[in-house]
C-alpha positions as CSV (number, residue, x, y, z in Angstrom):
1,X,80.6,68.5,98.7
2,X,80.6,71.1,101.9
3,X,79.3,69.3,104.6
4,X,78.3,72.7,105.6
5,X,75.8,73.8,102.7
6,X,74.8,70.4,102.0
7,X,73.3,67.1,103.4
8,X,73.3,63.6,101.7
9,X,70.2,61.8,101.6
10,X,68.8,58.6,99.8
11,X,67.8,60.4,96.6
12,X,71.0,62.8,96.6
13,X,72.3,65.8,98.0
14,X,70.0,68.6,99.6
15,X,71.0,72.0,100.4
16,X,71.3,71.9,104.3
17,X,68.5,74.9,104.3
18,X,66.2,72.0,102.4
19,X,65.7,70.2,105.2
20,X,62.7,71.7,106.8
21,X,60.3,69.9,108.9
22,X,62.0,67.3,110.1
23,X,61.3,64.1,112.2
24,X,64.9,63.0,113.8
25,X,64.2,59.0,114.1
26,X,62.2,56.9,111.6
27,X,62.9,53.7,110.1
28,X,61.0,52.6,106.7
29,X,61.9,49.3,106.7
30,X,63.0,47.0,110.2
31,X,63.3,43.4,109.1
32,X,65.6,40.1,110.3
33,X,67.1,39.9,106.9
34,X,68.6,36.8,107.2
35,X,65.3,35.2,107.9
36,X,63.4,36.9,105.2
37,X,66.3,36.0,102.5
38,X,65.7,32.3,103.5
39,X,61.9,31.9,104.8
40,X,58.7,32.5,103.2
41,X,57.5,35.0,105.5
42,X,54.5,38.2,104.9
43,X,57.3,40.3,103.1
44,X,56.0,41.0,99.6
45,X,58.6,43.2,97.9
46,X,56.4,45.2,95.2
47,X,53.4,46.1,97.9
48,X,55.7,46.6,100.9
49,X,57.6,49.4,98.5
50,X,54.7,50.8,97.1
51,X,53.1,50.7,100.7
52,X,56.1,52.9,102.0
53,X,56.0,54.6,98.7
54,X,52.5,55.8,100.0
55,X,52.7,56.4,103.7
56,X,55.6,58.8,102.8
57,X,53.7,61.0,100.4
58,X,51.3,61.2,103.2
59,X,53.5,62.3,105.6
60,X,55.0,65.3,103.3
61,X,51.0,66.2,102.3
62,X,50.6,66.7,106.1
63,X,53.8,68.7,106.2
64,X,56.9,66.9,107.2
65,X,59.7,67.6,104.6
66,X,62.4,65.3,106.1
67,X,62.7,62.0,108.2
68,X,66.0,60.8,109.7
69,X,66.1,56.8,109.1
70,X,68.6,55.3,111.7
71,X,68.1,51.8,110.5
72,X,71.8,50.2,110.5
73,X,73.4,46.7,110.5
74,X,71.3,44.7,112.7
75,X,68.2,46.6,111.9
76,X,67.9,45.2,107.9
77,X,69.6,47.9,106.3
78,X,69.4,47.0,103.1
79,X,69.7,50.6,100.9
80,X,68.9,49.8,97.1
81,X,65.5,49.7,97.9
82,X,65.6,52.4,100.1
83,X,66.5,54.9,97.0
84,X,64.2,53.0,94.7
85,X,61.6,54.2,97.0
86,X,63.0,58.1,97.9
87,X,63.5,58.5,94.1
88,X,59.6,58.0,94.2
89,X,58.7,60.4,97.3
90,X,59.3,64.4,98.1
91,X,60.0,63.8,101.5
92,X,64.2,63.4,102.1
93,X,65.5,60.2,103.6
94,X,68.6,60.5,105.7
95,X,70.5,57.5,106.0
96,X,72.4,56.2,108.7
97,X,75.6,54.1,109.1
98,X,76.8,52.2,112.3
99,X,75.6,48.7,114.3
100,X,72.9,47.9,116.4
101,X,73.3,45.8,119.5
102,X,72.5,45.9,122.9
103,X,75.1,43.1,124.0
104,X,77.4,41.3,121.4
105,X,78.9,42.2,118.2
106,X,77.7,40.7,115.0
107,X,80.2,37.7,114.7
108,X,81.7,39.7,111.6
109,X,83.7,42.0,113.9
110,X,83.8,39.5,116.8
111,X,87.3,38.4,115.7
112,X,88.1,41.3,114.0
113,X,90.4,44.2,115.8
114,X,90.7,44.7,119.2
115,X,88.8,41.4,120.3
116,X,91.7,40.4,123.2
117,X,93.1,41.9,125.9
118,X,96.4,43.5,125.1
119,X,95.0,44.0,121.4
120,X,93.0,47.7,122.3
121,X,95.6,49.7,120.0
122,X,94.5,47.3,116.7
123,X,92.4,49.3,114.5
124,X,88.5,48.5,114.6
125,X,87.5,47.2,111.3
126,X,84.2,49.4,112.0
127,X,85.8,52.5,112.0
128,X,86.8,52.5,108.1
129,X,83.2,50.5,107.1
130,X,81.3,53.6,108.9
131,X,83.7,56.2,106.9
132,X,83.3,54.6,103.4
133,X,79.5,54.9,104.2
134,X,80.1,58.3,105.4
135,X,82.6,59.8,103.0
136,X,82.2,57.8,99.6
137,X,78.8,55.5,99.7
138,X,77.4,52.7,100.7
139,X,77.6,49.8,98.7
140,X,77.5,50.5,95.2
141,X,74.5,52.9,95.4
142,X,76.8,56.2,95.5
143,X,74.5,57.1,98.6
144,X,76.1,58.4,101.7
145,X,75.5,58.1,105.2
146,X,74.7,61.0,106.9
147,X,75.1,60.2,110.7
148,X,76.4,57.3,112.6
149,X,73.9,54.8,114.6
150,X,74.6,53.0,117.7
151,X,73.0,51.7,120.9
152,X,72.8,50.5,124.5
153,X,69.8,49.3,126.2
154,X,68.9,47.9,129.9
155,X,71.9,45.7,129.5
156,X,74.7,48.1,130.3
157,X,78.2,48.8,128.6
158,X,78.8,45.1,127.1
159,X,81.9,44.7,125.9
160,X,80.5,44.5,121.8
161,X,78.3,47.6,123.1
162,X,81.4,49.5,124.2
163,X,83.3,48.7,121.1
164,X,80.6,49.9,118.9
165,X,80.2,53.1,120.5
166,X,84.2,53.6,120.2
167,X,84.0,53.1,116.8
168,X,80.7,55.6,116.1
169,X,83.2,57.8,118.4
170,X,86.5,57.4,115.9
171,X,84.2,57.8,112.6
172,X,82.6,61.2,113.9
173,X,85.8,62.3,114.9
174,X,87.4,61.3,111.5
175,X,84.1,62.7,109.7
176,X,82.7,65.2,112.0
177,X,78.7,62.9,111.2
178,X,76.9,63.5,113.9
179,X,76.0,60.8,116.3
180,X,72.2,59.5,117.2
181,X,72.8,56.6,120.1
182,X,69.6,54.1,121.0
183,X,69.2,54.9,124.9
184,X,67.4,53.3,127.9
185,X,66.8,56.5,129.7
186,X,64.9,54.2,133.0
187,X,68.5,53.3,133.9
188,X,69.9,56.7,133.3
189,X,72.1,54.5,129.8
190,X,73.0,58.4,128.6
191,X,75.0,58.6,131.6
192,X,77.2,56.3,130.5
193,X,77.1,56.9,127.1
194,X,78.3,60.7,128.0
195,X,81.5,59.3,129.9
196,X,82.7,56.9,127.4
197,X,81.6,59.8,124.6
198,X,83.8,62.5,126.8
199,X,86.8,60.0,127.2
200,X,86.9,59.8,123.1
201,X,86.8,63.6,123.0
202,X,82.8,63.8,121.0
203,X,81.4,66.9,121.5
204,X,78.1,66.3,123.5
205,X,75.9,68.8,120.9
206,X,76.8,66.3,118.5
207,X,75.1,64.1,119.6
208,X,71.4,63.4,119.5
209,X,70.1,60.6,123.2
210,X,67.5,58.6,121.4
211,X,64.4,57.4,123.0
212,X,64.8,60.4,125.6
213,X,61.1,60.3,125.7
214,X,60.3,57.0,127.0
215,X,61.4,58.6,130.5
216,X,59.5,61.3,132.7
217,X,62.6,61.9,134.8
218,X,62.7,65.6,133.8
219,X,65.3,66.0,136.3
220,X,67.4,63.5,134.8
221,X,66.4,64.6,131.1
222,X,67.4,68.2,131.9
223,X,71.1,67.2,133.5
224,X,71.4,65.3,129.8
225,X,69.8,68.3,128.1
226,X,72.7,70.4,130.2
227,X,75.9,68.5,129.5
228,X,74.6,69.3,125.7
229,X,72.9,66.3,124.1
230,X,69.8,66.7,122.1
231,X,66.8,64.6,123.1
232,X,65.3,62.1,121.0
233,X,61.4,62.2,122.1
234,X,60.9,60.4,119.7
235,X,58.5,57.5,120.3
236,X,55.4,59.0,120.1
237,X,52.8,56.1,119.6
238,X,54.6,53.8,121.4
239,X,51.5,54.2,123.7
240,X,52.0,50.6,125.4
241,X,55.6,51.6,126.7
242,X,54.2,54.9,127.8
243,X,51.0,57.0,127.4
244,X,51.0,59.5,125.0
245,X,49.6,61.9,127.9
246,X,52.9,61.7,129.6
247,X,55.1,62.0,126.6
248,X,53.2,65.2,126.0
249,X,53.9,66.8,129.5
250,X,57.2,65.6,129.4
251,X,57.9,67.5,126.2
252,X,56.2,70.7,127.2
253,X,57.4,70.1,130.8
254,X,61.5,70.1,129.7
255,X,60.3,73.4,127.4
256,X,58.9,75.3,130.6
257,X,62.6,74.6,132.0
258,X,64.3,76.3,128.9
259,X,65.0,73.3,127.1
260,X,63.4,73.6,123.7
261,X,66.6,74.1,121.9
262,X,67.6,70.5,123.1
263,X,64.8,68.3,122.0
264,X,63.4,66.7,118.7
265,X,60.6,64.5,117.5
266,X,59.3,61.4,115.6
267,X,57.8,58.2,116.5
268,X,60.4,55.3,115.7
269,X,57.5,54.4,113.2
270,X,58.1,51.8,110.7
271,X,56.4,50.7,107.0
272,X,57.4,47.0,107.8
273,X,58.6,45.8,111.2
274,X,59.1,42.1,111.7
275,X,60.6,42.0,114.7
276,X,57.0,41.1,116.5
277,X,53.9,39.1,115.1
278,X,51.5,41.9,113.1
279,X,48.5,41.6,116.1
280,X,51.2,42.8,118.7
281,X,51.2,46.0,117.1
282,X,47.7,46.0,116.8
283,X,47.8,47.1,120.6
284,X,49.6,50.7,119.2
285,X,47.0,52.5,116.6
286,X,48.9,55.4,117.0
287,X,52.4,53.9,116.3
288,X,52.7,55.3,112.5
289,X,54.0,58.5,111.0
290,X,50.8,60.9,111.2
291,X,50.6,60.9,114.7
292,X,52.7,63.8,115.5
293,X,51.2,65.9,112.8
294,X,47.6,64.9,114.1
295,X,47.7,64.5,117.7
296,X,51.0,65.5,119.1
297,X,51.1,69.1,117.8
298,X,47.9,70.0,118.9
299,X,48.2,68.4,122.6
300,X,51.3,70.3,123.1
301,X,49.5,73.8,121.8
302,X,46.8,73.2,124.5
303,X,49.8,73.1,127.0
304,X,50.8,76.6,126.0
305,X,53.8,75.3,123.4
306,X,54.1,78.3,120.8
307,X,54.0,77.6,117.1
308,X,57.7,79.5,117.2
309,X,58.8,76.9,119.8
310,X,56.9,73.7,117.4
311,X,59.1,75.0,115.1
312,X,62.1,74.6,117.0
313,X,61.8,71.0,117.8
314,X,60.5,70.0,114.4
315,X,62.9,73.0,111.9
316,X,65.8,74.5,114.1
317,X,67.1,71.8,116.6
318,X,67.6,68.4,113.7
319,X,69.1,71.5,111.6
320,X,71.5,72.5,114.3
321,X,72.7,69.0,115.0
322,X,73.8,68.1,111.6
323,X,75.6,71.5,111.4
324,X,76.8,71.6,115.2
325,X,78.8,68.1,114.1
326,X,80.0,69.1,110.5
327,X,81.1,72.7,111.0
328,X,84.3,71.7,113.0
């Protein structure tokens, strides 16, 4: 199909007009798969599924049409389920393909491609793996990918983090996906991610700076916002790693600068997350998809945020950066 008109998502195609409300970062399912394939652990298929089952149709009854799912290798992606459970929802579920590390490859790829000096012009097995998943489907599910997921956190440009993002760079530019990378915006990690992005030629609009949010640098935000990039602010209810307060002002601070057009939302919410022990997460009430709908929209109305510049964030900028990518 037209990249153009259409989108693919976990229970088919969608028109790209269909995508209304959306939220540009939310994973359903974050799990150590290799540990719950082996260990009896608190994943119970049937009442994790039909939990998710049921926090989605909550989230498209309070008004939220689409959610962006960047959950990759290294995450748990495991997609069967995911379209068992979008063919039971409204809401659209946009997949993702790519890897998630902050420092070393999976060991898959270690050995694979350019792994040695003097080796750089060998062919990154990643490259073609993210294309299949973008172009024909992943696995066997006929389900394609429609953006490419990587990261780098507090650690810097590792050498597995680097390759990664070279690959995510060849696959948009063989694909025209857009690109959403995991950021650590503290050490100013879009920085770099912008040079090594420029040196592969990637269009920065193409590209969406997750976990923008988690910063108050508005200075530093707006230089990103600048060179192009849309902003992920997307942790909302991740109170513990900063108040929901300051994400607020941040939001509506970056929108009194003329920035709306480069910023979108979500929470980086999950149905099942095993990464940490269930009482950890007890310490974030807020952490779950409703939030924004309940407490985020509101806050940002009392700081003078129109309901033409809501709809921006939430209808017009996600829209934009899957067409900004595929209309080359």
């Amino acid at each position: 199909g037209d990249w153009l008109s259409e989108i693919p998502t976990a229970g088919g195609p969608i028109d790209i007009g269909a995508l209304g409300r959306t939220l540009i970062h939310e994973h359903v399912f974050v799990m150590t798969t290799e540990v719950q394939a082996n260990f009896k652990t608190d994943w119970d298929e049937d009442r994790n599924v039909a939990d998710a089952i049921e926090k989605l149709t909550a989230l498209k009854q309070a008004g939220i049409d689409t959610i962006v799912d960047p959950t990759v290798i290294g995450l748990g992606r495991y997609l069967p389920r995911i379209v068992d459970i979008a063919r039971q929802v409204e809401i659209n579920i946009i997949v993702a393909t790519g890897v998630y590390t902050y420092d070393e490859l999976p060991r898959y790829f270690r050995m694979r491609g350019p792994f040695l000096p003097g080796l750089e012009d060998r062919p990154d097995p990643m490259v073609d793996m993210f294309v299949t998943d973008l172009t024909e489907g992943i696995g066997d599910t006929g389900v394609r990918a429609a953006f490419l997921k990587c990261a780098i956190d507090e650690e810097g440009m590792k050498p597995g983090v680097e390759r990664v993002l070279r690959a995510v760079a060849k696959a948009h530019l063989r694909t025209g996906a857009p690109v959403m990378v995991h950021t650590h915006p503290g050490t100013h990690r879009g920085l770099e991610v912008h040079q090594l992005l420029r040196d592969e030629g990637v269009d920065p609009r193409s590209v969406c700076l997750a976990h923008s949010g988690d910063s108050g640098d508005a200075d530093h935000l707006s230089e990103l916002a600048e060179h192009g990039y849309l902003l992920g602010m997307d942790r909302f209810g991740v109170d513990f790693y900063r108040p929901f307060e300051e994400r607020v002002e941040t939001v509506a601070e970056l929108i009194r600068r003329g920035y709306g057009d480069r910023m979108a939302l979500a929470h980086d919410a999950s149905c099942y997350f095993d990464w940490v022990e269930p009482r950890m997460l007890e310490a974030a009430p807020n952490w779950n998809y409703l939030h924004i709908s309940r407490d985020v929209l509101p806050a940002l109305r009392e700081k003078g945020v129109t309901d033409a510049q809501i709809e921006t964030l939430l209808v017009v900028n996600p829209r934009r950066w899957f067409e900004t990518a595929h209309s080359r």
